[in-house]
N, C-alpha and C positions, 0 to 999 in steps of 0.2 A: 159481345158487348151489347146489352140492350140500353136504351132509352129512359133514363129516369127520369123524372122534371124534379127540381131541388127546390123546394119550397123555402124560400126564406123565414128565418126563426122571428114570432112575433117578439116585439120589445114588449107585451103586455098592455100598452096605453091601448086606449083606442084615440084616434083620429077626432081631432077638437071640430064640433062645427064652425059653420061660415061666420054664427055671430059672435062664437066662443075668441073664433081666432081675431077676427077683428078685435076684439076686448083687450086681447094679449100681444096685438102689434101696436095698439094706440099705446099698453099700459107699460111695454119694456123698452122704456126710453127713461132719458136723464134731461132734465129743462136746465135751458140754458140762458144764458141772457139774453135779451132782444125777442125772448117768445119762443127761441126752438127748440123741438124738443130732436135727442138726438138718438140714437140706436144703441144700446144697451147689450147687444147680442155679436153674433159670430159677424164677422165682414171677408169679403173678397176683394182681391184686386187693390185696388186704391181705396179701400174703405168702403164699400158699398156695400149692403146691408142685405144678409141672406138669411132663408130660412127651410128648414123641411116639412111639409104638409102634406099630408096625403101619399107620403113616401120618396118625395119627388122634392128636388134641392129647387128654393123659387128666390126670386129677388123681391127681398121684403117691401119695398116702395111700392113696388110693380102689386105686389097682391096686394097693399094695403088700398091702392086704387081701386082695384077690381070691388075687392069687396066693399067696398062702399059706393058701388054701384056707377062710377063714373065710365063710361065707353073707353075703351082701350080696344083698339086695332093692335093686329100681331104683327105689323111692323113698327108699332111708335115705341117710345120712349118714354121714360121717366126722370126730369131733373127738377130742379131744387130754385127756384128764384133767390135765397138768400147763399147759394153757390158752397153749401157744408153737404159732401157726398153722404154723410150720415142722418142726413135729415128726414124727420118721419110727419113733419107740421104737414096736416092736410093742405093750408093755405098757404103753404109754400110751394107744393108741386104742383107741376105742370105735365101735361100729356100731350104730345105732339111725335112727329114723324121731326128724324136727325137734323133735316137740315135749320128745322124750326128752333130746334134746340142751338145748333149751332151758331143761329145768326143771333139768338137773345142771348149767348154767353159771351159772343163778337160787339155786340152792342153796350154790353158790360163791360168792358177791358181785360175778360177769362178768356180770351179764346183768342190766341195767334197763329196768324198766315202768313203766307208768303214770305217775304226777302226777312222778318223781323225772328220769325220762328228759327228760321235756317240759320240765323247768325245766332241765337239763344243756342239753339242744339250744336251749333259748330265751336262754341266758348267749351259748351260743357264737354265735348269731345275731346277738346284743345289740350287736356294735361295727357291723353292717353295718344296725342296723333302721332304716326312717326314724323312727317312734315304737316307741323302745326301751321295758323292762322300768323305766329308771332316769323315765320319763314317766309311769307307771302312776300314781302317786298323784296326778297333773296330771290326769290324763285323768279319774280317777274324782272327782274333785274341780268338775271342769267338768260332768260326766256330772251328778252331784247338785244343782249347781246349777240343773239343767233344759237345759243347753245341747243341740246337738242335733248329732247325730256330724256332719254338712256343716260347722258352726261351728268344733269343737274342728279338724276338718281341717284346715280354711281358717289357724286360730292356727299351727297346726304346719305349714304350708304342703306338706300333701298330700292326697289325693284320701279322699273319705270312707271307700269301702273300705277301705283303709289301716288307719282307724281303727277299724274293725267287726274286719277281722283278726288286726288288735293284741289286742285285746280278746278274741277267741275264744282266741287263743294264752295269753295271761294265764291262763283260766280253767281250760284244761290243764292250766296248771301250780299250779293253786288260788289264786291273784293274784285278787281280789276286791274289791268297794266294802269289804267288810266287812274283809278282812284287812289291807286299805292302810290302815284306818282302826284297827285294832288295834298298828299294825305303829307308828304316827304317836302 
């Protein structure tokens, strides 16, 4: 067996330059109301805007910055002040490292923490839990009695884990003996 290197088959184009592509990230978008303009092209993930350059898959924001010469560190980021993941308005984005990004989407009302995220992800969980959120006041109720998490399990016909994790999830969301009991 020898060594052959496999040359990848050209598509024929050649490679747009730096000011060619800049032309062709500002000009494949669609304007929207309020000024933005928005991505016209392939997306990833949650809608964020990709592109292939130079043979190499890039995120369209991220290079539309570059090439128009604003400083980008390879740890920062790239978001949106009017908070549309497809947004290509130069005056809309910002360049910063994560946690900068994070606190002006928290300053916004786009970014939740703590006890408020855990009860939002514990609701949306809720149709699929085997002991859902709407059991809490059952479980803490058994729990007071003395029962013992293998017992309350076994009632709700699942494994005592189950029941231990249900409960740590709860407490995330500040779901408590005391609060079920305020709540009741």
């Amino acid at each position: 067996m020898t060594n052959v290197a496999v040359r990848r088959a050209s598509t024929g184009r050649k490679s747009l330059t730096r000011e060619e592509m800049l032309a062709w990230l500002r000009g494949n978008v669609y304007v929207r109301e309020g000024g933005c303009t928005e991505w016209a092209g392939a997306i990833i993930g949650r809608a964020y805007p990709q592109i292939m350059w130079h043979g190499k898959r890039q995120l369209a924001r991220r290079l539309l910055v570059e090439l128009e010469g604003r400083p980008l560190g390879s740890r920062d980021v790239v978001w949106s002040t009017c908070g549309n993941p497809k947004c290509m308005t130069s005056s809309h984005l910002l360049v910063g490292p994560r946690t900068k990004m994070i606190k002006d989407y928290a300053a916004q009302g786009r970014y939740e923490s703590g006890a408020i995220h855990s009860l939002r992800v514990a609701r949306g969980r809720a149709a699929n839990a085997k002991v859902g959120i709407a059991q809490a006041p059952k479980v803490f109720t058994m729990r007071a009695a003395g029962m013992s998490t293998r017992a309350i399990a076994r009632h709700f016909g699942v494994h005592d884990t189950t029941v231990r994790q249900a409960i740590k999830a709860w407490a995330r969301c500040g779901i408590n003996e005391m609060t079920v009991r305020i709540a009741a």
